[in-house]
C-alpha positions as CSV (number, residue, x, y, z in Angstrom):
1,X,-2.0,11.1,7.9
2,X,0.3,13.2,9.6
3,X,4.0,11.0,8.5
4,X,3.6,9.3,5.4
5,X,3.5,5.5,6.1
6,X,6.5,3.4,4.6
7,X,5.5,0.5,2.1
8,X,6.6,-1.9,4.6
9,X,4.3,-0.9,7.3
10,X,1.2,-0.2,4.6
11,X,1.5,-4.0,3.1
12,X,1.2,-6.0,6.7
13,X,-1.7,-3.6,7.4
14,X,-3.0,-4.6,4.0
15,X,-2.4,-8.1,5.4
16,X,-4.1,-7.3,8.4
17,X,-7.2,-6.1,6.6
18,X,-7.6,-9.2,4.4
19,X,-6.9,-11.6,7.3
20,X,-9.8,-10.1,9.1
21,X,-12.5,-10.0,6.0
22,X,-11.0,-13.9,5.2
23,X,-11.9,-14.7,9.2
24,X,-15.4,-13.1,9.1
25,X,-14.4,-10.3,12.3
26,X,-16.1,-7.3,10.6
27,X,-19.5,-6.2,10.6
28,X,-21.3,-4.4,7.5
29,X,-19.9,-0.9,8.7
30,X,-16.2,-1.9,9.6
31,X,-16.1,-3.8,6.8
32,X,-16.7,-0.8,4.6
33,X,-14.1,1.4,6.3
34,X,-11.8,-1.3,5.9
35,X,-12.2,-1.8,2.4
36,X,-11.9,2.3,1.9
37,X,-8.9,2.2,4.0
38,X,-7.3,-0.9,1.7
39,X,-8.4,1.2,-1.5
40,X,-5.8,4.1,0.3
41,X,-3.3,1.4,1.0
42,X,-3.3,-0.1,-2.1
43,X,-2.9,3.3,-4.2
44,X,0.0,4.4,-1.5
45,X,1.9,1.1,-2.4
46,X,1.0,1.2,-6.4
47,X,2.8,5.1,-6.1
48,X,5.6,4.6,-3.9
49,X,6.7,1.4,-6.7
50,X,6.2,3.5,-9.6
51,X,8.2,5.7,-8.0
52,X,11.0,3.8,-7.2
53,X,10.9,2.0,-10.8
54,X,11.5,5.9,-12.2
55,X,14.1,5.8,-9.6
56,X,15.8,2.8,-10.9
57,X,15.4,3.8,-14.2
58,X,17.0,7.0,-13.9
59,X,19.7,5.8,-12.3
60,X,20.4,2.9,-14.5
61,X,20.1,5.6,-17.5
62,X,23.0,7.8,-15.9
63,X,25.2,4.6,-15.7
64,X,24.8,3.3,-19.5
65,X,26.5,7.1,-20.2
């Protein structure tokens, strides 16, 4: 991926993804890549809140000082 992709824009594809599998659209083999591409999705958004809780954290460390 040549720009990272914002939280924002990787949850409504997430949405996208599961609105799809819930309507039946996919065959076998899109269904796969789907589910490989919502594994990636799913890991992005997991990292980019942990990071932002350390964030958060940090910050909220350097004000109790």
């Amino acid at each position: 991926m040549a720009k990272e992709m914002k939280y924002e824009a990787a949850i409504k594809r997430l949405e996208e993804i599961v609105e799809s599998i819930e309507n039946d659209e996919l065959d076998l083999e899109q269904l796969n890549v789907n589910l490989k591409e919502a594994q990636r999705l799913i890991k992005l958004c997991r990292d980019k809140l942990t990071k932002t809780e350390e964030e958060i954290n940090k910050t909220l460390e350097g004000i109790d000082k």
